[in-house]
PyMOL Python script that loads the backbone (N, CA, C, O; Angstrom):
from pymol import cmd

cmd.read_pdbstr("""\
ATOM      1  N   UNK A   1     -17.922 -91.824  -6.030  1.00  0.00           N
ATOM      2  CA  UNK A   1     -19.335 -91.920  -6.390  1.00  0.00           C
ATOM      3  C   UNK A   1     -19.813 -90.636  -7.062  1.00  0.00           C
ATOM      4  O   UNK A   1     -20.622 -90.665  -7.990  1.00  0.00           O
ATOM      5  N   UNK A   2     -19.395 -89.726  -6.667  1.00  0.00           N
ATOM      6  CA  UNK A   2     -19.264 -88.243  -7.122  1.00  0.00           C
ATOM      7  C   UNK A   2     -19.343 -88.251  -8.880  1.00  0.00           C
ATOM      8  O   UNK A   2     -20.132 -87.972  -9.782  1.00  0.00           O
ATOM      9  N   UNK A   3     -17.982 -88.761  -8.679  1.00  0.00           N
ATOM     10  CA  UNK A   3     -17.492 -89.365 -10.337  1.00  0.00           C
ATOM     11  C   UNK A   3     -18.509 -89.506 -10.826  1.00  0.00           C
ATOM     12  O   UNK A   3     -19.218 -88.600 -11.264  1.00  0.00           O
ATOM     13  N   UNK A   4     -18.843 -91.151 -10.831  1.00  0.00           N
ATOM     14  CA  UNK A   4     -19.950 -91.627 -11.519  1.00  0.00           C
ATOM     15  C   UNK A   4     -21.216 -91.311 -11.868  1.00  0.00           C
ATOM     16  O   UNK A   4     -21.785 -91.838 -12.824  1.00  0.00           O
ATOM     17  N   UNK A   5     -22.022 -89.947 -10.706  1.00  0.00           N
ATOM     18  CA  UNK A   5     -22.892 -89.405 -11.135  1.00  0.00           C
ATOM     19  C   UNK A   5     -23.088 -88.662 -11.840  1.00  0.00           C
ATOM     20  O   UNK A   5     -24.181 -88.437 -12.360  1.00  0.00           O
ATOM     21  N   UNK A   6     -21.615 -87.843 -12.117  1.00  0.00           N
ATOM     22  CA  UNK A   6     -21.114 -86.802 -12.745  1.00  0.00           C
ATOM     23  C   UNK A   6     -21.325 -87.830 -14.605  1.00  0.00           C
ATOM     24  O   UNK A   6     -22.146 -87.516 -15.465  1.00  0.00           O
ATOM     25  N   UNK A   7     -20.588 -88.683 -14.678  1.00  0.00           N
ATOM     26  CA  UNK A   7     -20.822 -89.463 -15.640  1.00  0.00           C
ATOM     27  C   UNK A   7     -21.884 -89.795 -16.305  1.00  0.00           C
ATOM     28  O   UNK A   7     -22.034 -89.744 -17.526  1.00  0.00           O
ATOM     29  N   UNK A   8     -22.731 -90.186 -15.399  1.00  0.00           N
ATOM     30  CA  UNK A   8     -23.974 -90.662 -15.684  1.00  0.00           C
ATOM     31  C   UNK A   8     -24.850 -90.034 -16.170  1.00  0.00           C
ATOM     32  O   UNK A   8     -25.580 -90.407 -17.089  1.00  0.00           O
ATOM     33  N   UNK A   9     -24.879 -88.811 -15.497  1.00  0.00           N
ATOM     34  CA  UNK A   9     -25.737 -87.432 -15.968  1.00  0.00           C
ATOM     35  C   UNK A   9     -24.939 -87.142 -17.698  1.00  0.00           C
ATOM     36  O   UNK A   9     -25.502 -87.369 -18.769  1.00  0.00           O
ATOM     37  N   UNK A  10     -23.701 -86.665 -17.539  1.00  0.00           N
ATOM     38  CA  UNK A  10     -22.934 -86.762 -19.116  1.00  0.00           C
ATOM     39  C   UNK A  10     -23.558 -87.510 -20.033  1.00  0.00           C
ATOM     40  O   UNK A  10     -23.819 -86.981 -21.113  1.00  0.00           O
ATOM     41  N   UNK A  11     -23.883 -88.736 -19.820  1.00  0.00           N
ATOM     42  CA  UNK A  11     -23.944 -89.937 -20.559  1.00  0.00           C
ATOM     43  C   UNK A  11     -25.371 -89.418 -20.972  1.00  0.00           C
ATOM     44  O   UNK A  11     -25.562 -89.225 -22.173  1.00  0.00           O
ATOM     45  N   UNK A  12     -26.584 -89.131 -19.909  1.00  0.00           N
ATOM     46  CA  UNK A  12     -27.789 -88.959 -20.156  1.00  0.00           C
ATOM     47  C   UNK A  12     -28.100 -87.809 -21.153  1.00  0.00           C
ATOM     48  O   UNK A  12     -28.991 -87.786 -22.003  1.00  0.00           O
ATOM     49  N   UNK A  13     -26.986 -86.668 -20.807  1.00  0.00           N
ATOM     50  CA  UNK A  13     -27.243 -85.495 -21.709  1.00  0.00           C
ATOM     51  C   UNK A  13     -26.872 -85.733 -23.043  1.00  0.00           C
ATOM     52  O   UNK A  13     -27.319 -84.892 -23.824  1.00  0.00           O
ATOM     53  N   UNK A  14     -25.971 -86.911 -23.698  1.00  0.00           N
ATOM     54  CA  UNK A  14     -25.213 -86.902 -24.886  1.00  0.00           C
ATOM     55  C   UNK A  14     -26.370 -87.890 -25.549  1.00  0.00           C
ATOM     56  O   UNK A  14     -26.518 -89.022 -25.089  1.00  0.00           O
ATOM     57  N   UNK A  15     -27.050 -87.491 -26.468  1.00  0.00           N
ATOM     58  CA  UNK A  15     -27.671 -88.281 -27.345  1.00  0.00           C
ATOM     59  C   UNK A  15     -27.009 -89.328 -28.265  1.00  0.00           C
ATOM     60  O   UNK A  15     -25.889 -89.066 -28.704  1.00  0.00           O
ATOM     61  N   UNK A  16     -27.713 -90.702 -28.653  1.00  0.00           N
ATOM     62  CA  UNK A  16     -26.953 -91.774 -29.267  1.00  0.00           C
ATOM     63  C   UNK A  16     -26.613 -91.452 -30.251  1.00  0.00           C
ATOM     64  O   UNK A  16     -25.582 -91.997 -30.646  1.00  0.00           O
ATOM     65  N   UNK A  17     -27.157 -90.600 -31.009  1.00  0.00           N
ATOM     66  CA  UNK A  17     -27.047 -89.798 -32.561  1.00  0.00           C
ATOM     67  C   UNK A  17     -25.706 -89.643 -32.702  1.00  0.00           C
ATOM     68  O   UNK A  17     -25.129 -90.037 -33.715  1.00  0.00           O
ATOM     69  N   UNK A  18     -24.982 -88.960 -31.538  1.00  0.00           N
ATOM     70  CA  UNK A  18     -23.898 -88.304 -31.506  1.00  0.00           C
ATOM     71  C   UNK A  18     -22.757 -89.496 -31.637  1.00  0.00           C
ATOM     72  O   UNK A  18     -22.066 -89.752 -32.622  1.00  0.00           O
ATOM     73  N   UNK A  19     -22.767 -90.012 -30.612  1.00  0.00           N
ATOM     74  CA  UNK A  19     -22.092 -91.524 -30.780  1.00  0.00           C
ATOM     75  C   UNK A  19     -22.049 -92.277 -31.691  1.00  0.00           C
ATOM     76  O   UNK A  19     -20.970 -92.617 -32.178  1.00  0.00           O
ATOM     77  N   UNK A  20     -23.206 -92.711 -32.135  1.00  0.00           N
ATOM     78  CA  UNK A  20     -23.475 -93.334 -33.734  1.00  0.00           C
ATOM     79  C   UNK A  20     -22.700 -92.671 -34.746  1.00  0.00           C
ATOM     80  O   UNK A  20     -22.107 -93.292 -35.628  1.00  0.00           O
ATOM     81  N   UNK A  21     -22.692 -90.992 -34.595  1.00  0.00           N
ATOM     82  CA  UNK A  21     -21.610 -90.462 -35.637  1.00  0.00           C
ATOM     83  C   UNK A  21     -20.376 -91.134 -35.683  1.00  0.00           C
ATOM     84  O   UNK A  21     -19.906 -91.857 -36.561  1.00  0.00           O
ATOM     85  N   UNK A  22     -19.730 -90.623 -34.121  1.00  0.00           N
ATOM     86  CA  UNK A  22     -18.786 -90.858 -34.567  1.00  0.00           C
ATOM     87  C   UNK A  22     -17.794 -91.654 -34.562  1.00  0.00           C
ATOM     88  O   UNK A  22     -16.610 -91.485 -34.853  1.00  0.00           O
ATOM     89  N   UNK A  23     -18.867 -93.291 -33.902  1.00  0.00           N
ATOM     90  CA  UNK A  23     -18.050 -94.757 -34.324  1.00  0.00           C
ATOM     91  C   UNK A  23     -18.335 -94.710 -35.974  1.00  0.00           C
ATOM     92  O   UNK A  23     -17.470 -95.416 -36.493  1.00  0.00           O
ATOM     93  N   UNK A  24     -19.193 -94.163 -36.963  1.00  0.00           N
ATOM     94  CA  UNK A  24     -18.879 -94.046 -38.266  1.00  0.00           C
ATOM     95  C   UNK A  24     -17.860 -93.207 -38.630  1.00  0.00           C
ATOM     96  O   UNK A  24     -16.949 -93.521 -39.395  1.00  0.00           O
ATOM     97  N   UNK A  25     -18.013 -92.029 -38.037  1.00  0.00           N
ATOM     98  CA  UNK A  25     -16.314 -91.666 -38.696  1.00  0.00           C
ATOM     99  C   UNK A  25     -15.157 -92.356 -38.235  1.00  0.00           C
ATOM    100  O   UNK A  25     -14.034 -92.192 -38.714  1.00  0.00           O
ATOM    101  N   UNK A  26     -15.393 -93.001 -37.455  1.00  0.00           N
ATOM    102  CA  UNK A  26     -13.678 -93.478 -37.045  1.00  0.00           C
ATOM    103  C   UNK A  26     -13.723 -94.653 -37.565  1.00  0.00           C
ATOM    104  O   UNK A  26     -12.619 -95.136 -37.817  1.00  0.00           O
ATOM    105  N   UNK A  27     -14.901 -95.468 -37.886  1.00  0.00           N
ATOM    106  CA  UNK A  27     -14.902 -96.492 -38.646  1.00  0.00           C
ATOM    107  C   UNK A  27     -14.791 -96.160 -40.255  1.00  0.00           C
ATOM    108  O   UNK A  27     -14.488 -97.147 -40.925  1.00  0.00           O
ATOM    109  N   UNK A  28     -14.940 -95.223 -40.818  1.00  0.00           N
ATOM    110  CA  UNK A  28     -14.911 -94.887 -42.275  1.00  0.00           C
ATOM    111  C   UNK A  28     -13.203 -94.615 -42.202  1.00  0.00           C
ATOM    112  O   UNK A  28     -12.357 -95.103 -42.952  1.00  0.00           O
ATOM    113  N   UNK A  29     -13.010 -93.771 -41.168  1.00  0.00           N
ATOM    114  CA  UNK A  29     -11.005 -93.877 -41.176  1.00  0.00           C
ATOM    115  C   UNK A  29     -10.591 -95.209 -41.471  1.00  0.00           C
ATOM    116  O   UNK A  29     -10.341 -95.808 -42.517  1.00  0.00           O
ATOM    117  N   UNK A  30     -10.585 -95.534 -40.152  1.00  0.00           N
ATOM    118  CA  UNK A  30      -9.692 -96.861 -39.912  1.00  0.00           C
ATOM    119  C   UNK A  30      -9.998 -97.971 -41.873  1.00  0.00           C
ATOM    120  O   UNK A  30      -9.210 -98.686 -42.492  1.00  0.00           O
ATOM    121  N   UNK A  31     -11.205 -97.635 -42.131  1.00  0.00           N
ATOM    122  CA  UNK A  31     -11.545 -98.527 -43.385  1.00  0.00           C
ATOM    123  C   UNK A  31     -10.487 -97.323 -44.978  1.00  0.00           C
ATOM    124  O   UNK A  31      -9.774 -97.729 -45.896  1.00  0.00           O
ATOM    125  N   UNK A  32     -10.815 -96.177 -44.678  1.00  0.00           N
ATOM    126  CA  UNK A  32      -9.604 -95.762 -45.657  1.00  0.00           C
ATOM    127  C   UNK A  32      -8.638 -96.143 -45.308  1.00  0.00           C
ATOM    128  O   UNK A  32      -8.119 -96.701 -46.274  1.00  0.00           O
ATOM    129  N   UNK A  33      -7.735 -96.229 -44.096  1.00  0.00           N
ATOM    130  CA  UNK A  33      -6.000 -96.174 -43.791  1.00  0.00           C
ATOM    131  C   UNK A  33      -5.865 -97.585 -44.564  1.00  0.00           C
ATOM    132  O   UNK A  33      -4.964 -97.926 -45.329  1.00  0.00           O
ATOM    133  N   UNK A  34      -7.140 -98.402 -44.110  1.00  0.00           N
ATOM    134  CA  UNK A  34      -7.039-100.297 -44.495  1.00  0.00           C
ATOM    135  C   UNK A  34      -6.375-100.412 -46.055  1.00  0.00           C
ATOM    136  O   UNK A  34      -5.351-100.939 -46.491  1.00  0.00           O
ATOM    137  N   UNK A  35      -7.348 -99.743 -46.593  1.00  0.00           N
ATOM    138  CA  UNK A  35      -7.928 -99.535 -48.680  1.00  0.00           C
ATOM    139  C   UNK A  35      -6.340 -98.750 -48.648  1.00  0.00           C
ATOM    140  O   UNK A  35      -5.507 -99.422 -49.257  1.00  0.00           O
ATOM    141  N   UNK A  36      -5.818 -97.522 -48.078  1.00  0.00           N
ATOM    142  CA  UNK A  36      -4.998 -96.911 -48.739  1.00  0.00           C
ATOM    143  C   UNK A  36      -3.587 -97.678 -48.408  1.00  0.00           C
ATOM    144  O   UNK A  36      -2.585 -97.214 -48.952  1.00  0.00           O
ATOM    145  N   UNK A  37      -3.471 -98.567 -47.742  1.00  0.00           N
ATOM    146  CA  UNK A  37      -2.079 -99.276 -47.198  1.00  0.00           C
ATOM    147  C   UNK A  37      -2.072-100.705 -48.439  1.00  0.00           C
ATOM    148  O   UNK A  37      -1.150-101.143 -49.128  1.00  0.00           O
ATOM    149  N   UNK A  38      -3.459-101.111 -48.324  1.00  0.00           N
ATOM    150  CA  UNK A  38      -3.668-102.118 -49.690  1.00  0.00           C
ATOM    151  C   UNK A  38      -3.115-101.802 -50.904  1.00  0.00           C
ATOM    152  O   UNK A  38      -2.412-102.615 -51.504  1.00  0.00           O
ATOM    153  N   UNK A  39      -3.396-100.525 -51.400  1.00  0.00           N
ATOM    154  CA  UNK A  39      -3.598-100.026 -52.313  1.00  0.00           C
ATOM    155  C   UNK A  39      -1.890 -99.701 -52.722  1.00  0.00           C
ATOM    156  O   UNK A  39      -1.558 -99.872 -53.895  1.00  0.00           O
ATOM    157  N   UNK A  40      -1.489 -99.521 -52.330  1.00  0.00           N
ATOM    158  CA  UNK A  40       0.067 -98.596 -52.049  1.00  0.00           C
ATOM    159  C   UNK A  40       0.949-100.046 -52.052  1.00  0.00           C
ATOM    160  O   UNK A  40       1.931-100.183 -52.782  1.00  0.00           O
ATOM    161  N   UNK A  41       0.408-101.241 -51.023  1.00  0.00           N
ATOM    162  CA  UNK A  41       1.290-102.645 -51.370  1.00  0.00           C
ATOM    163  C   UNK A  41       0.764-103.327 -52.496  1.00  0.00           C
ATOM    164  O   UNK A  41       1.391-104.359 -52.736  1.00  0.00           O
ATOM    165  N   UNK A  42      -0.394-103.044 -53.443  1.00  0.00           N
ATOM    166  CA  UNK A  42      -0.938-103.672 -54.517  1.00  0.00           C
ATOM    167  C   UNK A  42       0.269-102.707 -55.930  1.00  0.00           C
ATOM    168  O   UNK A  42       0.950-103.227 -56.814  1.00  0.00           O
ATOM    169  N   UNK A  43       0.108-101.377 -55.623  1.00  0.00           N
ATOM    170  CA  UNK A  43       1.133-100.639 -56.764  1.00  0.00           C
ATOM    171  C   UNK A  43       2.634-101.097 -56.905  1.00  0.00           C
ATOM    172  O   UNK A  43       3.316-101.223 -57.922  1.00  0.00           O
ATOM    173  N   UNK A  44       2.959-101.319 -55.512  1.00  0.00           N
ATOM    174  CA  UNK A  44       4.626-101.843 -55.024  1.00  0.00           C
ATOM    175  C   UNK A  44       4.697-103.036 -55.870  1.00  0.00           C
ATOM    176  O   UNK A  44       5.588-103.048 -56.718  1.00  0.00           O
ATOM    177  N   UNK A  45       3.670-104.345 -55.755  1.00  0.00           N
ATOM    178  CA  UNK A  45       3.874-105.489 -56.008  1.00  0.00           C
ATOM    179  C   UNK A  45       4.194-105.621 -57.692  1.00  0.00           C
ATOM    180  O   UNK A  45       5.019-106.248 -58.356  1.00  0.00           O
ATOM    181  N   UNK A  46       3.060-104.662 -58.006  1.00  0.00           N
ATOM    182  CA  UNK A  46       2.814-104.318 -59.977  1.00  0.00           C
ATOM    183  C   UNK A  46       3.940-104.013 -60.571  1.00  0.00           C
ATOM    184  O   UNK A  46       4.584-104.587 -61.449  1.00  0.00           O
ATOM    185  N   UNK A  47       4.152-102.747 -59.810  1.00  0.00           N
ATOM    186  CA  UNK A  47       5.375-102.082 -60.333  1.00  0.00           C
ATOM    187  C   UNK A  47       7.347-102.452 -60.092  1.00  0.00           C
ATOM    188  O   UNK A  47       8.182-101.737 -60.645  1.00  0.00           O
TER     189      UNK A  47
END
""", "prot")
cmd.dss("prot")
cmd.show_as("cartoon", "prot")
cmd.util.cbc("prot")
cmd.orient("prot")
């Protein structure tokens, strides 16, 4: 229970701002690796 208050308080101090960042950066990754693996089997196929 210790835990969880310990958490909870964490959770309260971390503003959504922060979070909102950085499911966009890891969502702007994961969307380059997507585009650059496309991109690389679109040149293979051409060439």
């Amino acid at each position: 229970m210790v835990i969880l208050s310990i958490a909870e308080h964490f959770i309260s101090l971390s503003t959504f701002e922060e979070f909102k960042a950085i499911a966009q950066a890891s969502n702007l990754l994961s969307f380059y690796l997507k585009y650059h693996l496309l991109n690389t089997l679109l040149l293979k196929s051409t060439v």
